[in-house]
C-alpha positions in Angstrom: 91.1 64.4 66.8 93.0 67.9 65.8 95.3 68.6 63.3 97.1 72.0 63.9 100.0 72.5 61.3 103.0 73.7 63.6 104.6 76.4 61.8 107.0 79.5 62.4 104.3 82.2 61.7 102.3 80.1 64.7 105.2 79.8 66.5 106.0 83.6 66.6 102.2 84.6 67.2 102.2 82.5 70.3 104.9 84.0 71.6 103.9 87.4 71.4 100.9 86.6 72.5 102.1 84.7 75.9 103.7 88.3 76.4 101.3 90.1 76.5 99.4 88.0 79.2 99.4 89.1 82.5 96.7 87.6 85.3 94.0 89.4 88.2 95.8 89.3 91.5 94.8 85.7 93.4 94.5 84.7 90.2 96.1 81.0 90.1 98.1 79.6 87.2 100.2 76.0 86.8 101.9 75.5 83.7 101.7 72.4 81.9 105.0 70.9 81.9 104.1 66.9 81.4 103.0 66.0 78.3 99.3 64.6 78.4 98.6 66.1 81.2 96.3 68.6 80.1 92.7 67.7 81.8 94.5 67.3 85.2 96.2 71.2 85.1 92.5 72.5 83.9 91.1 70.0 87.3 93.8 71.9 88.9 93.2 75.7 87.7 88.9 75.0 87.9 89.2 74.3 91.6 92.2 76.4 92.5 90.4 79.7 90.2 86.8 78.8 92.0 86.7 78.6 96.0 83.9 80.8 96.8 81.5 78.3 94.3 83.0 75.1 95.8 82.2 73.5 99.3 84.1 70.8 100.7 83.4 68.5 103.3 84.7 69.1 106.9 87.6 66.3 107.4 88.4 66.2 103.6 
């Protein structure tokens, strides 16, 4: 379990941080919108990030 105090000053850091961010062409990003839903969007960003390391079957 985490604790992480909420505050302004944390609040203000991430969002200048979240400006400056700015992804490598093909690069594929989903943002988490539903709550608790964080292992399925890091699933989804593994796979989507990854498809010259991942083989799938034929009729899948």
């Amino acid at each position: 379990m985490l604790l992480f105090p909420l505050t302004q000053q944390h609040e203000s850091f991430r969002q200048q941080q979240a400006g400056k961010v700015s992804g490598a062409p093909g690069l594929y990003f989903l943002k988490q919108t539903v709550v608790n839903s964080c292992g399925t969007v890091a699933l989804l960003h593994a796979v989507a990030n990854n498809p010259t390391h991942i083989e799938y079957d034929g009729d899948s």
